[in-house]
Structure formats: structure tokens, C-alpha cells
C-alpha positions as CSV (number, residue, x, y, z in Angstrom):
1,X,-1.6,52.3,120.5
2,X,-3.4,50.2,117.7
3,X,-3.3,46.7,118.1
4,X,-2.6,44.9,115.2
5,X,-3.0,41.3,116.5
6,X,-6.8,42.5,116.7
7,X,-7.1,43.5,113.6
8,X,-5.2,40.5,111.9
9,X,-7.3,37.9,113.8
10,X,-10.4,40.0,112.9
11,X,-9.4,40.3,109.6
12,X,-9.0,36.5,109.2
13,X,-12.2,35.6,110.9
14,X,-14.1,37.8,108.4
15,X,-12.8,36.5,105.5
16,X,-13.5,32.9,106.7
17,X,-16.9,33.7,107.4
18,X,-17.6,35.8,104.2
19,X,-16.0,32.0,102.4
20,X,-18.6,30.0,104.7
21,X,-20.9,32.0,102.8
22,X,-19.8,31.6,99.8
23,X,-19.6,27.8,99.7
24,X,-22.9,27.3,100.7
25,X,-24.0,30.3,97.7
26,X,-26.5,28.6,95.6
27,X,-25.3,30.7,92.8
28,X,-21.8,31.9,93.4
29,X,-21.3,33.9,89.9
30,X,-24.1,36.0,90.4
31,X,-22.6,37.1,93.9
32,X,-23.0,41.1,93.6
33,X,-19.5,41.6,95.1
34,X,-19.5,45.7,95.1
35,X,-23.0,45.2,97.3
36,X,-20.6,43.1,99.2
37,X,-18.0,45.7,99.7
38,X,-20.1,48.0,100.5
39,X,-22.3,46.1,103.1
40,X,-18.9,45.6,105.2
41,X,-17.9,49.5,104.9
42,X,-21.5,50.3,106.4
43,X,-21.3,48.2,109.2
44,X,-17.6,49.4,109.1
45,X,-18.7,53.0,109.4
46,X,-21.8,52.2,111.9
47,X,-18.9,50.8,114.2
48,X,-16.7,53.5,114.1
49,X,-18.7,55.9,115.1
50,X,-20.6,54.5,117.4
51,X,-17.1,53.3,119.5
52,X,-14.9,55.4,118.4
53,X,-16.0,58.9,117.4
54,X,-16.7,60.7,120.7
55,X,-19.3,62.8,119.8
56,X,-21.6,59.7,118.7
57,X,-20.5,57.4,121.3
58,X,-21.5,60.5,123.8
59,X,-25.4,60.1,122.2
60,X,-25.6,56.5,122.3
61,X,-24.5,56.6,125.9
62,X,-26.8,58.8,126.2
63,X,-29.3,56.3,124.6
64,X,-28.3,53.3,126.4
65,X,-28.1,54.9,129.7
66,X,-32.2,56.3,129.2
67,X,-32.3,52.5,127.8
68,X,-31.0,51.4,131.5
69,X,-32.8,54.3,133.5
70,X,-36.3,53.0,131.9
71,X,-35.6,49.4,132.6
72,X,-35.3,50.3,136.2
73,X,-38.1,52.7,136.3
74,X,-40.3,50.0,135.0
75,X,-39.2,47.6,138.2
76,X,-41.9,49.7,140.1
77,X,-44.7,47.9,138.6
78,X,-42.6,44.8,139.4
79,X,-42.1,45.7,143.2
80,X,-45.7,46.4,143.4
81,X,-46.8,43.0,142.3
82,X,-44.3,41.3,143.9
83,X,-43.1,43.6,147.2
84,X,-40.2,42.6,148.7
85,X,-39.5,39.6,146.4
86,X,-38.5,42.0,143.6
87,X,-35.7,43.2,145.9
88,X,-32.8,41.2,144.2
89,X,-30.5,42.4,147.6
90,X,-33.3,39.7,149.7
91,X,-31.7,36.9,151.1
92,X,-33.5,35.4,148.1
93,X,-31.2,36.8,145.8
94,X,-31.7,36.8,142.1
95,X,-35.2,35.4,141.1
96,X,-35.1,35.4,137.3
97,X,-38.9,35.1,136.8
98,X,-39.3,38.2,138.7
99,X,-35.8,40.3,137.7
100,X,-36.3,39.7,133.9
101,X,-39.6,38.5,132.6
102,X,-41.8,41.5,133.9
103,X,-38.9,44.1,131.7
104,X,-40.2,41.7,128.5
105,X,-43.7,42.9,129.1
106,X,-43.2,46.6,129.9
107,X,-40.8,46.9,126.7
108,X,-43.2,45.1,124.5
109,X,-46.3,47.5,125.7
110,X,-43.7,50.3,125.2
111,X,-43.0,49.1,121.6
112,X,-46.8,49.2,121.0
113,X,-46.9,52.9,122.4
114,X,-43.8,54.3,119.7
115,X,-45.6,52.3,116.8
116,X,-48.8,53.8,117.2
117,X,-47.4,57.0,117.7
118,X,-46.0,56.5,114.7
119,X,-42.7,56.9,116.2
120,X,-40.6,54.1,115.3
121,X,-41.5,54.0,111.7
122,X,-39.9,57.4,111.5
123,X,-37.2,55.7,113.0
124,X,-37.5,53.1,111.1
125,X,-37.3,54.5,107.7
126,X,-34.1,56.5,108.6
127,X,-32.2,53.1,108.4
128,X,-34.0,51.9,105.9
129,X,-32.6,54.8,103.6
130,X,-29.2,54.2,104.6
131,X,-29.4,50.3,104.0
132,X,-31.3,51.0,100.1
133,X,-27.9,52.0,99.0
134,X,-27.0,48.1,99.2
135,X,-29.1,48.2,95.8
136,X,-31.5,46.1,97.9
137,X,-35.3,46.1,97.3
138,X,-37.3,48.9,99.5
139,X,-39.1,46.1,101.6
140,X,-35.7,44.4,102.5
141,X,-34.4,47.4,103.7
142,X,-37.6,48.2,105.5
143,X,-37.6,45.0,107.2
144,X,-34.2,44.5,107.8
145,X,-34.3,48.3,109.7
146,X,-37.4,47.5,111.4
147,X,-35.4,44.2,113.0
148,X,-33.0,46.7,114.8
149,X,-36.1,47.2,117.3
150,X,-38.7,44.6,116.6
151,X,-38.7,40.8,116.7
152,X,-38.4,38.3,113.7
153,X,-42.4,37.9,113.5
154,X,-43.5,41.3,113.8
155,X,-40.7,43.5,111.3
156,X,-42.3,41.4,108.3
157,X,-45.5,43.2,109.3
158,X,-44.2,46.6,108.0
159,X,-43.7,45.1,104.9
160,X,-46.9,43.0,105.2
161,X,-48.2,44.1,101.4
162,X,-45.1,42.9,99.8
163,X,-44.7,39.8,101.2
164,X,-47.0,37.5,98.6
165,X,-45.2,38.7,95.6
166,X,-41.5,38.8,97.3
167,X,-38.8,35.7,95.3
168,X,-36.3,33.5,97.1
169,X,-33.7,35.9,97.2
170,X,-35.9,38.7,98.9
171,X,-37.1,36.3,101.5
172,X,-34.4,34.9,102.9
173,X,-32.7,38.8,103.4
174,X,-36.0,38.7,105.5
175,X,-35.7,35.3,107.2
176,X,-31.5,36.7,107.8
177,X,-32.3,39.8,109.1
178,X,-35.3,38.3,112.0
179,X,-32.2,35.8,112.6
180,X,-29.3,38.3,113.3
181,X,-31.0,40.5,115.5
182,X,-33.7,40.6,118.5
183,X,-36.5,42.6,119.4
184,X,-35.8,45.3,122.0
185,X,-38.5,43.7,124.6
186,X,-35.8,41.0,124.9
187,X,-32.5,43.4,124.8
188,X,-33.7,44.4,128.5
189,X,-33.5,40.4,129.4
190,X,-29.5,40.5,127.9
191,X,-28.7,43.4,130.1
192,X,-29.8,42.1,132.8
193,X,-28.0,38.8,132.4
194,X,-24.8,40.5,132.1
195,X,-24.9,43.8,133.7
196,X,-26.9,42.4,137.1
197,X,-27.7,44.8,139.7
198,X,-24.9,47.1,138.7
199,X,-25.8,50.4,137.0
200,X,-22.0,50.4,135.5
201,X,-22.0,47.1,133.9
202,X,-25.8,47.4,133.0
203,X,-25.1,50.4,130.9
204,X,-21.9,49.1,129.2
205,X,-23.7,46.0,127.8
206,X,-26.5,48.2,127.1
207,X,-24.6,50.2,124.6
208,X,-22.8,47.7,122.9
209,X,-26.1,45.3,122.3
210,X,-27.2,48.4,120.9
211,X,-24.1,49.0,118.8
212,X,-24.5,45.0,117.8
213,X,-28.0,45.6,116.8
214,X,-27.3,48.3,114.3
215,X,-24.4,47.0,113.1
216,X,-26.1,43.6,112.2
217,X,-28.4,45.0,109.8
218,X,-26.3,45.2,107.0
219,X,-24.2,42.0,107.5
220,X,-27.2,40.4,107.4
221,X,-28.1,41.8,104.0
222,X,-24.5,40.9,102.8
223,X,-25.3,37.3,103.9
224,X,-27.9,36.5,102.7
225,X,-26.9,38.2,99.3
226,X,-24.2,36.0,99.5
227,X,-25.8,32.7,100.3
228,X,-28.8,33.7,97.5
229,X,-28.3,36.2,95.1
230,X,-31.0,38.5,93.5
231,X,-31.7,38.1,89.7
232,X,-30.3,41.1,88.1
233,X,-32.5,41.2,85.0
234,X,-35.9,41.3,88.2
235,X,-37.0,44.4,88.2
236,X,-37.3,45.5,92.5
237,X,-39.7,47.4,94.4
238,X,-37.6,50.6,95.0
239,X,-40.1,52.8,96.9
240,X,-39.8,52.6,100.8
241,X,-43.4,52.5,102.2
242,X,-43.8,52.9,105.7
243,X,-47.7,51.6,107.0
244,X,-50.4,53.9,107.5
245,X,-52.4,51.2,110.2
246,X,-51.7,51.6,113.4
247,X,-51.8,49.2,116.3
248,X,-54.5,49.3,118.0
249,X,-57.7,51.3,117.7
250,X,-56.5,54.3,120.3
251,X,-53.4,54.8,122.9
252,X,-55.3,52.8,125.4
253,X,-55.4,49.9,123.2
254,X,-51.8,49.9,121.7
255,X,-51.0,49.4,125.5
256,X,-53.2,46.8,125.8
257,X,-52.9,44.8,123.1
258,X,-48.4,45.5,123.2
259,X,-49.2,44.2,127.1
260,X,-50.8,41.1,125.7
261,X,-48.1,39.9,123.4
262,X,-45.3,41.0,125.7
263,X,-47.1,38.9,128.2
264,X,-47.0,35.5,125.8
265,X,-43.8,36.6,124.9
266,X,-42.8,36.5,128.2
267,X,-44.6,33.3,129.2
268,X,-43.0,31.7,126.1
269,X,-39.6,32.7,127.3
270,X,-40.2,31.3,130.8
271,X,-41.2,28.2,129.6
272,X,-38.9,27.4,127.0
273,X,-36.0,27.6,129.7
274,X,-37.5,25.6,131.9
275,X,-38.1,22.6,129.4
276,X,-34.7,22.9,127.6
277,X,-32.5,23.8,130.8
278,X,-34.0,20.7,132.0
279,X,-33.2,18.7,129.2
280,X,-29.3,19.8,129.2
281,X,-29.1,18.5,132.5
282,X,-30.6,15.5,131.6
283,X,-28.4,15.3,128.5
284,X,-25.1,16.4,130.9
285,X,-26.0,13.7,133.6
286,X,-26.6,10.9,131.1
287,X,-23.8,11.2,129.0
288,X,-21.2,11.8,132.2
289,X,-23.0,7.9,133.4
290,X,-21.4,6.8,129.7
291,X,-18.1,8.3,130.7
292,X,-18.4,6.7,133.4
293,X,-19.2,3.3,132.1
294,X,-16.3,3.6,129.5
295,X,-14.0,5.7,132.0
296,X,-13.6,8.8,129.7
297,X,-14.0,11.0,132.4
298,X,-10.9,11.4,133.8
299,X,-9.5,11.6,130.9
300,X,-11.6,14.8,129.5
301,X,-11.1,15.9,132.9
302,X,-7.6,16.5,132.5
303,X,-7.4,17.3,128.3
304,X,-10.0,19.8,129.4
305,X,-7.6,21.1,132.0
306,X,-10.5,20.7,134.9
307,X,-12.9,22.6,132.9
308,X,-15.3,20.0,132.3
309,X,-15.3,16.7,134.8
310,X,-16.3,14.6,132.2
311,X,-18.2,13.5,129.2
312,X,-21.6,16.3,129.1
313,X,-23.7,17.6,126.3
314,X,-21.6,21.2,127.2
315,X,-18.8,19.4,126.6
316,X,-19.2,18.4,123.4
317,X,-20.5,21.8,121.9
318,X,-17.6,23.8,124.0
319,X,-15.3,21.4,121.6
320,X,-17.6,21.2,118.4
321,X,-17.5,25.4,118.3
322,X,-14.3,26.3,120.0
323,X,-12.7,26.3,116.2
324,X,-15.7,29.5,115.7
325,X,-14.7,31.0,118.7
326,X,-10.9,31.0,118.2
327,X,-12.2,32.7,114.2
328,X,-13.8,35.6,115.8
329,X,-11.2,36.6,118.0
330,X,-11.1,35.2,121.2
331,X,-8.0,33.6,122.8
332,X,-7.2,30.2,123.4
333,X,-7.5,30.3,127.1
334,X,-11.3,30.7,126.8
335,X,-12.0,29.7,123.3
336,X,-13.3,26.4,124.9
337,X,-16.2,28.2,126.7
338,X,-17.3,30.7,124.5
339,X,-17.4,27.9,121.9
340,X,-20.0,26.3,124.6
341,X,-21.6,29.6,124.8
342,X,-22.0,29.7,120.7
343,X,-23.4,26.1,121.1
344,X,-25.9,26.9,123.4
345,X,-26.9,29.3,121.4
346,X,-27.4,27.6,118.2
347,X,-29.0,24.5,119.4
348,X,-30.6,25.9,122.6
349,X,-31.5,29.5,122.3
350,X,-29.6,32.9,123.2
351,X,-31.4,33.4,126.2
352,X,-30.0,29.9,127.5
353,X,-26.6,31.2,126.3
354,X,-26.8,34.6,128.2
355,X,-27.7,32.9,131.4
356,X,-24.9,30.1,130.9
357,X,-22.4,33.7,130.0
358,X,-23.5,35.4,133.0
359,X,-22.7,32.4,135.2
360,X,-18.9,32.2,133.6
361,X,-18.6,35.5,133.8
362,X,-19.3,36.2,137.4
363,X,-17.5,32.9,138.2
364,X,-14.4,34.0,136.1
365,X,-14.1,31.1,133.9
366,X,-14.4,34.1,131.1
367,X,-12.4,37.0,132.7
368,X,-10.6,38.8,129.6
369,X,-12.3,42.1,128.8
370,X,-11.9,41.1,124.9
371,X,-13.7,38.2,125.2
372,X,-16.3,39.4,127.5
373,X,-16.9,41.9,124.4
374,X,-16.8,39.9,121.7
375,X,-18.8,37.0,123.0
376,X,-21.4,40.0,123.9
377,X,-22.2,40.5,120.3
378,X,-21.5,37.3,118.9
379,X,-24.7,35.7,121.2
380,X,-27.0,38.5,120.3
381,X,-29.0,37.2,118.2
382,X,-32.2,35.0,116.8
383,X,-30.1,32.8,114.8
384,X,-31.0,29.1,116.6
385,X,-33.2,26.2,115.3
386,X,-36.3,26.9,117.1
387,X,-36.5,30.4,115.1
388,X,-36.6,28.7,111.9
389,X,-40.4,27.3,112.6
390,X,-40.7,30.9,114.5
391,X,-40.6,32.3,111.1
392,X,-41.9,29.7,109.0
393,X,-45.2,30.0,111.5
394,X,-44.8,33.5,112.1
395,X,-44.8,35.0,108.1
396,X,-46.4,32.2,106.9
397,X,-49.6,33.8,108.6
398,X,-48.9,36.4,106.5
399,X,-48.2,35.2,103.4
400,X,-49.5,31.5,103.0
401,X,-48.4,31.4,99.8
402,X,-44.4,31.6,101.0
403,X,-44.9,29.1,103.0
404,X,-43.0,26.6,101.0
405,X,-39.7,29.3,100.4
406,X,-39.4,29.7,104.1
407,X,-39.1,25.7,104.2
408,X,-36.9,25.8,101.7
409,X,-34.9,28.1,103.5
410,X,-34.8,27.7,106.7
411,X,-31.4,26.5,107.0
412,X,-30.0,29.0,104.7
413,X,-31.4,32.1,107.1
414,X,-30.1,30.5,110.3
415,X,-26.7,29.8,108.6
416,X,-26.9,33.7,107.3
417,X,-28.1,35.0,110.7
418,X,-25.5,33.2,112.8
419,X,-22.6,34.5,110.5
420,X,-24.1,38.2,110.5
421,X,-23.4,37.9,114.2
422,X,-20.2,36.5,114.2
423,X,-19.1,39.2,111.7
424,X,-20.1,42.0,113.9
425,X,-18.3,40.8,116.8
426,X,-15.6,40.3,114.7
427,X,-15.7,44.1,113.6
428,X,-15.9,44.7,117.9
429,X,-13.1,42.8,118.3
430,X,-10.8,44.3,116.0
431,X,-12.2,48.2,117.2
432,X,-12.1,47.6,120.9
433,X,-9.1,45.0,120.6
């Protein structure tokens, strides 16, 4: 039986979002509204068939269980630098540096391996054709397909040629697309967040964080030709090159040098949730001394229904988002901590927010299936302030004279990128409600 509650609340959230967009449109009458349209029938379509046509949903099951079966294949190289350590089962239990930093190397060498194979341009440019039809330049749509699998620094490097002569418009459907999606060397991480040490759970989120990633390719092309319109009367690039380079000089080397990055990725990671997990708690524990001084506590304590003993930095983002939260579908009984989990990642980082989710989750304080789903999609993403000087460092290596567009809009692409997301978990919310 359908249920029509989904798809009214759905329905609503979407159109909120797509007005979010709108008022913050720096040119609202030249909003191409059929590219629009048709931007919300792909990701529509992608949906559908990926959930709800069996045949398709049997291939990427298929996908996200080899996804699963490769994550745990690559834990040998883990046990053998580790030994018994890497057993999560020890009396240890779950050492994060050593469950999910080690799968952000072995999928970034593994990245390096299809691209110099030539493999995942192929890939690649098959979504790239289907996301042209938005009317969109070829380099949009080749960077916005090559974000389904690679980070928000590296998917500009496809397009590497174009970059220097790219306008504002063009850029920030860049900037959007890095925002509202992640690299797979990181999708591993997610998964294990979530899905733990068990194979069923680890291959359900698998497949729907590869559902979101797909699906948030062309709501983030609808955003950000929303937010900034393209000129009609400029004449695009049309052709779809894909790069004749490859990285590295031989097989050996693509390992290598994919080894290398996925090792400072992975050290990056490490250390940026040390430093800001840190400062939350120093943030929580110094504004729950204020409530203490002004005697707030109790009195958040019991609004909050016990959920939060007092004033804390959580707190106020679980209250600040909750509004989003209850938009995109999720009930009222846990509206409060998914809007913390939204926070989180917004001001923090998604990785903060997956680790915070997989704590509520396993605790029960988010227990309905629906919102376990939605809230799935809705964090997967970029979209957070630290990305924005990701991106402005990261392209603006490649194209120094951009540098001053990405400033310019930095704010737009982390608005666009956060709203792509929330639109695709509004789109799983209304197919899975």
C-alpha cells in the first residue's frame, strides 16, 4: 500500500527547498525552469529504478554487496599490520583508527588503479551523457558525473582544460556538485559507521549511499542553476572530453602515488576528528557551566524531554535544524536529533555526523526505519564550511585565475550542496516511506 503521508511531506519539503533556492537566486528571471523540471524527473527516474524496479535494484545489490565484500577483503592488509588489534570482536572492541582509516587508503589506491585503467572515465562519461540533456555545458556534466566516485578536488581534474575559461554560473555547478557528493575512498568510512560489523546492515547502507550518490548529481545541477543561472545568449562547450593522461607513469605507480593521497587523506581525516571532537566537548562542557550559572539546565532538561541535560553546543544545533529535519520527512519524535545530526554536519563535518548517527542509532535514540533512511542520505555529503576553502585551495591550483569566483562563491556552493542532499533524501523518503 502507497503511503501518501510520505509522499505529501516529501512533496512539501521539496518545494521548500527548491524556494530556499530560489530566494537566494541571484537572478531569478533567468531561472531555466524546464532544466528545472527535468533535473527532478532524472533524479526521479534514478530513484525509481534503483529502489523500486527489481531488476535494477538486483544489480546494484549486486554492486554494493562486491562494494561490502572488497571492503572486507581489504581488512587483510589491515590485520597484517595491526594482528589481533584489527579484530573488532577483542575485548578492545571498536578502534576507529584501525576499522576505518586503513579502508580510506586501499579505496583511494583502488581509485588510482580504475583511472589509469582507464576504467572509470568510461564510467564516467556514461553519466555524463545522461546529465548533458540538462542543456548543461559538457565540463559540468563531466564533473558533476565524475563526483559520483571522486572527491571535490580531484573530479575538477577531468575537466582540468576547461577550468580557466569556465563563468560564474559554470563554476559554482562545479563547486555544487564537489559539495553534494563524496569520493568513494570515504563511502567505505560511512558504511562502516552505520553498518558495523554486520554484513546485513553493512550492505543495506552500502546500497542506498550508492543510490544517494547517483541521485545527487543532478540535484545538484538543478541547484546550482537555480541559485546562478547560465547566460542564454553564452555560447557552451558542448563536446564531452574525457582525459587522455593517466595517473601515474605505469600500474605500479597509479598504486603508488593513489596510496599516497589515500594516505593524507586518511591522516587528514584522523586529525580533523580529533581536533574538532575535542572542541564540541569543550563547547558542550562550557556552555552546560553557563546553564548552570543561570540554572537553564533543568529547564532544557525537561522541554527537551531528557534528551539533552542541559545547555550544550548539540543542543543548540539539534534546535537550530530540527525545522530542516521535520521538511525532509522525519517525524517529530526524532526531528530533534537528526536536526543535531544536520548540524554536525554543516558546521563540523559529515564524518563527525556519521559517528554522532551511529552512536544514536545503536543506542536507539533514532530507532524508526524511515528516519534511519532518510537521515542516511541527507548526511552524505561534502556540503560543510571547511569544504569551501577545500575547494577554493583545491581548484584554485588549477585554475589561479578563478580564484576570486570560488570566493565569491563559496557560500552559494555549500548552500546548493546541502540542499541537493536534502532533496535526495527527500525523494528516499517519499519512495521507501
Amino acid at each position: 500500500m502507497f503511503d501518501w503521508n510520505s509522499l505529501l511531506r516529501g512533496s512539501i519539503g521539496l518545494v521548500a527547498l527548491l524556494l530556499i533556492c530560489f530566494i537566494f537566486s541571484n537572478n531569478r528571471k533567468g531561472i531555466d525552469w524546464k532544466l528545472v523540471i527535468t533535473g527532478m524527473i532524472i533524479q526521479l527516474i534514478f530513484g525509481i529504478l534503483i529502489l523500486k524496479v527489481p531488476f535494477v535494484t538486483m544489480i546494484f545489490q549486486f554492486l554494493s554487496d562486491a562494494f561490502v565484500k572488497l571492503i572486507n577483503l581489504s581488512h587483510k592488509g589491515t590485520e597484517f599490520i595491526f594482528g589481533k588489534l584489527a579484530n573488532p570482536t577483542g575485548t578492545w572492541s571498536y578502534v576507529f583508527a584501525i576499522q576505518v582509516l586503513p579502508n580510506i587508503i586501499f579505496f583511494a589506491a583502488m581509485s588510482s588503479i580504475l583511472y589509469y585503467l582507464g576504467i572509470l572515465q568510461k564510467i564516467v562519461y556514461v553519466f555524463a551523457l545522461i546529465l548533458s540533456k540538462l542543456r548543461i555545458s559538457g565540463p559540468e556534466s563531466m564533473s558533476t558525473a565524475a563526483n559520483i566516485f571522486l572527491g571535490q578536488t580531484e573530479a575538477p581534474l577531468m575537466i582540468r582544460p576547461f577550468l580557466d575559461r569556465m563563468n560564474k554560473s559554470e563554476m559554482l555547478c562545479i563547486m555544487v556538485g564537489g559539495m553534494a557528493n563524496t569520493a568513494g575512498s570515504v563511502l567505505a568510512a560511512y558504511v562502516g559507521f552505520l553498518g558495523g560489523n554486520d554484513p546485513v546492515q553493512q550492505k543495506y547502507f552500502a546500497l542506498h549511499m550508492l543510490t544517494q550518490s547517483i541521485m545527487s548529481a543532478p540535484a545538484a545541477i538543478v541547484c546550482s542553476k537555480i541559485l546562478f543561472p547560465q547566460d542564454k545568449n553564452i555560447e557552451l562547450e558542448k563536446e564531452l572530453n574525457i582525459p587522455k593522461e593517466k595517473l601515474g607513469d605505469n600500474l605500479l605507480d597509479a598504486i603508488s602515488l593513489g596510496t599516497t593521497d589515500g594516505l593524507k587523506l586518511a591522516v587528514n581525516v584522523g586529525a580533523m576528528l580529533i581536533v574538532f571532537t575535542a572542541l564540541v566537548e569543550v563547547l558542550n562542557y562550557t556552555l552546560f557551566k553557563v546553564g548552570d550559572w543561570t540554572h537553564v539546565n533543568g529547564v532544557i532538561a525537561t522541554f527537551s524531554g531528557g534528551r539533552y541535560p542541559g545547555l550544550t553546543f548539540t543542543m543548540l544545533l539539534g534546535y537550530l535544524f530540527a525545522p530542516i529535519a521535520w521538511l525532509i520527512g522525519i517525524s517529530s519524535n526524532e526531528m530533534l536529533q537528526v536536526g543535531q545530526l544536520l548540524g554536525e554536519k554543516t558546521v563540523i563535518n559529515e564524518f563527525q555526523a556519521y559517528i554522532t548517527f551511529g552512536g544514536m542509532k545503536a543506542s536507539g535514540m533514532i530507532s524508526e526505519p524511515k528516519s534511519i533512511l532518510i537521515t542516511t542520505y541527507a548526511l552524505c555529503g561534502f556540503a560543510n564550511f571547511a569544504s569551501i576553502g577545500i575547494q577554493i585551495g583545491g581548484i584554485s591550483q588549477l585554475a589561479p585565475n578563478q580564484r576570486n569566483n570560488l570566493t565569491t562563491l563559496g557560500l552559494k556552493a555549500l548552500l546548493g550542496g546541502t540542499i541537493a542532499c536534502l532533496m535526495v533524501a527527500c525523494i528516499a523518503g517519499i519512495l521507501k516511506g
